[in-house]
Residue frames relative to the residue before (quaternion, step in Angstrom):
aa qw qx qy qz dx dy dz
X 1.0000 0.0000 0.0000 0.0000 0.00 0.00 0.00
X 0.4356 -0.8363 0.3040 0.1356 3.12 -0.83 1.00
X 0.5017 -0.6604 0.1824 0.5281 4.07 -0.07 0.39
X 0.4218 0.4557 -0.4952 0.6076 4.21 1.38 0.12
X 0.7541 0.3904 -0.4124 0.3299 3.96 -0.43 -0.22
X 0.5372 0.4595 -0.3588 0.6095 3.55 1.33 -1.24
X 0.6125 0.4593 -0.5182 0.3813 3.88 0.18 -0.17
X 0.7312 0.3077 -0.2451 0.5573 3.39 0.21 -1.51
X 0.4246 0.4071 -0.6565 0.4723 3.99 0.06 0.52
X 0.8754 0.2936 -0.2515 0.2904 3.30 -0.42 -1.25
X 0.7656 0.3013 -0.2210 0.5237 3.74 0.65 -0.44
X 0.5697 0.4347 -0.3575 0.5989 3.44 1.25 1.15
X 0.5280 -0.6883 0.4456 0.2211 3.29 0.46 -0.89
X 0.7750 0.2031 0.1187 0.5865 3.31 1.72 -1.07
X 0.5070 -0.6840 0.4520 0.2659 3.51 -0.83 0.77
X 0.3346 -0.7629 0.4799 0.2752 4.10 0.70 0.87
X 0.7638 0.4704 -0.1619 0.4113 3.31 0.59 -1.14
X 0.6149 0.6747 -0.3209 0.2525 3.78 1.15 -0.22
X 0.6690 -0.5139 0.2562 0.4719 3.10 1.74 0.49
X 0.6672 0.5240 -0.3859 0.3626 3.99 0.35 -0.73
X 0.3549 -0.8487 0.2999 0.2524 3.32 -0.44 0.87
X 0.5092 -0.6200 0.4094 0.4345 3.88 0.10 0.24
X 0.7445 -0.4658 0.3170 0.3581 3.78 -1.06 0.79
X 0.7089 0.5877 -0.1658 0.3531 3.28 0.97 -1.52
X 0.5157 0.6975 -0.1393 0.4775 2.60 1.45 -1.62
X 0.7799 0.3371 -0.2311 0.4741 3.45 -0.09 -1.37
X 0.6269 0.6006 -0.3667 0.3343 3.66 0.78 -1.31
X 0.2131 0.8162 -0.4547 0.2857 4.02 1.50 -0.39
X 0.7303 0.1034 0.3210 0.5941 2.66 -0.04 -2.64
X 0.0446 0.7409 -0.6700 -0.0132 4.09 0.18 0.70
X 0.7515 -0.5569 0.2950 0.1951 2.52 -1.87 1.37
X 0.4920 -0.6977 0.3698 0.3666 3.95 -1.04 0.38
X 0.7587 -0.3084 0.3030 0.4872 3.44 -0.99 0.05
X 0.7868 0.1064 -0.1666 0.5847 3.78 -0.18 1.22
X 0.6335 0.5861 -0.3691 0.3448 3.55 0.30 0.49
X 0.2539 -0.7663 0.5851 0.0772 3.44 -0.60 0.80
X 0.0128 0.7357 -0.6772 -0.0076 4.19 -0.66 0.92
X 0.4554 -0.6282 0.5690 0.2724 3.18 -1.65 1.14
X 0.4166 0.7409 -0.5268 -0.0097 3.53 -0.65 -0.15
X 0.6293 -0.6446 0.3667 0.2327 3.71 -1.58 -0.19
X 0.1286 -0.7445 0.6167 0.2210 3.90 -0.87 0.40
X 0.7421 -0.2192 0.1162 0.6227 3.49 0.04 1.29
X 0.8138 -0.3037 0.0714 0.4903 3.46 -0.79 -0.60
X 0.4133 0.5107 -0.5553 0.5099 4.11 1.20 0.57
X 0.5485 -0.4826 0.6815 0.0432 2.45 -2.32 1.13
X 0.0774 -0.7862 0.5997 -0.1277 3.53 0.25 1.38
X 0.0298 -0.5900 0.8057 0.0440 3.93 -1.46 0.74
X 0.2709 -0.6697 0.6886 -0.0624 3.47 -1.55 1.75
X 0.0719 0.8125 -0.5647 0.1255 3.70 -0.40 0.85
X 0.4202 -0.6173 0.6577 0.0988 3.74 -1.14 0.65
X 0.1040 -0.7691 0.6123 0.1506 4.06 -0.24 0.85
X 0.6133 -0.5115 0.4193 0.4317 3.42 -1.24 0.33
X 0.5786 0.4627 -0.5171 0.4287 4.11 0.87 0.15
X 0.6015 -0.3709 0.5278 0.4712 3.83 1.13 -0.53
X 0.6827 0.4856 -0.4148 0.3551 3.90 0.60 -0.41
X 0.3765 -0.6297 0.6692 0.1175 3.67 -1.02 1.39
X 0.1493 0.6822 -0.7099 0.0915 3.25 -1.30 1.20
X 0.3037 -0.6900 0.6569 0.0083 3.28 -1.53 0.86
X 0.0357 0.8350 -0.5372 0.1137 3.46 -0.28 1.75
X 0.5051 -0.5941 0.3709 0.5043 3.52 -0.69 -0.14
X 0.4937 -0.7792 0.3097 0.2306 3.06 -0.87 0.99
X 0.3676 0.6970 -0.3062 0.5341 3.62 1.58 0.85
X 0.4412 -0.6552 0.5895 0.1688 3.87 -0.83 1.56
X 0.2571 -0.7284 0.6006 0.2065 3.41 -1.02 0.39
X 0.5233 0.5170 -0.4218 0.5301 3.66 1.20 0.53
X 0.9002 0.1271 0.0053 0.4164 3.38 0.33 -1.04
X 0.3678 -0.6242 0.5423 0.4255 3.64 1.33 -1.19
X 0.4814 0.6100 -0.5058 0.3747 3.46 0.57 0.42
X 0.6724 -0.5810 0.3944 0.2339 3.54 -1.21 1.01
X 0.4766 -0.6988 0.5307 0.0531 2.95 -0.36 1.47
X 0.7125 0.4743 -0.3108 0.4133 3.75 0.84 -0.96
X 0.6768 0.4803 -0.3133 0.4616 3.47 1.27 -0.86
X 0.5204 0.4460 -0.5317 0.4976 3.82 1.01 0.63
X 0.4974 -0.6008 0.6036 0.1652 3.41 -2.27 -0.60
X 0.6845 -0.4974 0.4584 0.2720 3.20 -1.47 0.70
X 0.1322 0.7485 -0.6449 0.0796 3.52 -1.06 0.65
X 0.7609 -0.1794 0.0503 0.6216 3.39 -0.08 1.39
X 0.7570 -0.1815 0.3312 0.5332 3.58 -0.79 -1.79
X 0.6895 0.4744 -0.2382 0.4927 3.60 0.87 0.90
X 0.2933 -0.7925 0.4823 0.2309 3.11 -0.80 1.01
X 0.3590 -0.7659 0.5047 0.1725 3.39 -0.66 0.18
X 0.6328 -0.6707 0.3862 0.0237 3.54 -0.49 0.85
X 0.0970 0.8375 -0.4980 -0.2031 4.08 0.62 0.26
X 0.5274 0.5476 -0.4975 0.4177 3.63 0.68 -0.14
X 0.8753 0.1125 0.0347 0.4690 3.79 -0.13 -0.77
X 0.5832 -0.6832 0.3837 0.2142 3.63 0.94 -0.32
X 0.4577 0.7348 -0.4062 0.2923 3.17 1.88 0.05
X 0.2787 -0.7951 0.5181 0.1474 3.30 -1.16 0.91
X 0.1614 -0.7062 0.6844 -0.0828 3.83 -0.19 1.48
X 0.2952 -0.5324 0.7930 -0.0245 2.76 -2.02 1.38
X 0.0252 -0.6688 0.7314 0.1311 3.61 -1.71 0.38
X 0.6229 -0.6461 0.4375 0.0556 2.37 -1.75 1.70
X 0.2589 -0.7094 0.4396 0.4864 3.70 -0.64 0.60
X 0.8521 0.1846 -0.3207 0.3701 2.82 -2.23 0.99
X 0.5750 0.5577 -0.3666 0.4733 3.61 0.80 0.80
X 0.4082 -0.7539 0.4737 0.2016 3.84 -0.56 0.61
X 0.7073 0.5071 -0.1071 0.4808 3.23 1.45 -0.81
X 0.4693 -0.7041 0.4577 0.2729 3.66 -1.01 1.15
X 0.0709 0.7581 -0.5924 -0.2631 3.15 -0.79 -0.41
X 0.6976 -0.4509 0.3638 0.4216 3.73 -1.52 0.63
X 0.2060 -0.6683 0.6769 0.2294 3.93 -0.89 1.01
X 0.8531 -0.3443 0.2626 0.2910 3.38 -1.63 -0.29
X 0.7638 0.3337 -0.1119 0.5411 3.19 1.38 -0.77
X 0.1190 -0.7135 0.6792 0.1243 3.88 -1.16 0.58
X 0.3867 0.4789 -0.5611 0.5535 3.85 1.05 0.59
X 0.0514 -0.7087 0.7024 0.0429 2.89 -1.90 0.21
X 0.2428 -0.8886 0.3644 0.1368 3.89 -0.15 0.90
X 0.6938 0.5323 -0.2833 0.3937 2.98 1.77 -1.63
X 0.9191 0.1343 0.1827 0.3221 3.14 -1.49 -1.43
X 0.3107 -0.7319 0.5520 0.2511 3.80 -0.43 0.59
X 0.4496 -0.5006 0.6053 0.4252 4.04 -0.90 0.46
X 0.2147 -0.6652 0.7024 0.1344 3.77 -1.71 1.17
């Protein structure tokens, strides 16, 4: 890493260059109806998702069970779904943060 990158790591927070698009960014072209995008709010780890009603939400991109990435799971109706464990998390309106739905089973579809 170079000394301009070890800069903007440290007085950013994040490696600019590592590929994750910024919120804005992604909000361009937002994701389609089931889809879940990694991407960043300034220096948060942000997961951007399409629910199955059509409603774009923008959550932190952190399980509340384990810290696993929220982006590397899947839509399920109005819920995101965990890929580490299968937890199924609702977001609250006007909140950034999942919280644990009723169920840690999961029946449907498997995260690709």
């Amino acid at each position: 890493m170079g000394t301009l990158t070890q800069q903007l790591v440290h007085e950013l927070g994040y490696d600019p260059d590592d590929g994750v698009p910024q919120v804005a960014d992604v909000l361009v072209a937002p994701p389609a109806i089931g889809e879940i995008v990694r991407a960043r709010d300034g220096a948060v780890p942000v997961a951007v998702a399409r629910l199955g009603s059509g409603r774009l939400v923008v959550v932190e991109d952190e399980c509340p069970h384990d810290g696993g990435r929220i982006s590397d799971g899947f839509v399920e109706g109005e819920r995101l779904v965990c890929s580490r464990h299968n937890w199924e998390l609702e977001v609250a309106a006007g909140s950034r943060r999942c919280t644990r739905a009723c169920s840690t089973e999961h029946g449907g579809r498997k995260a690709s």
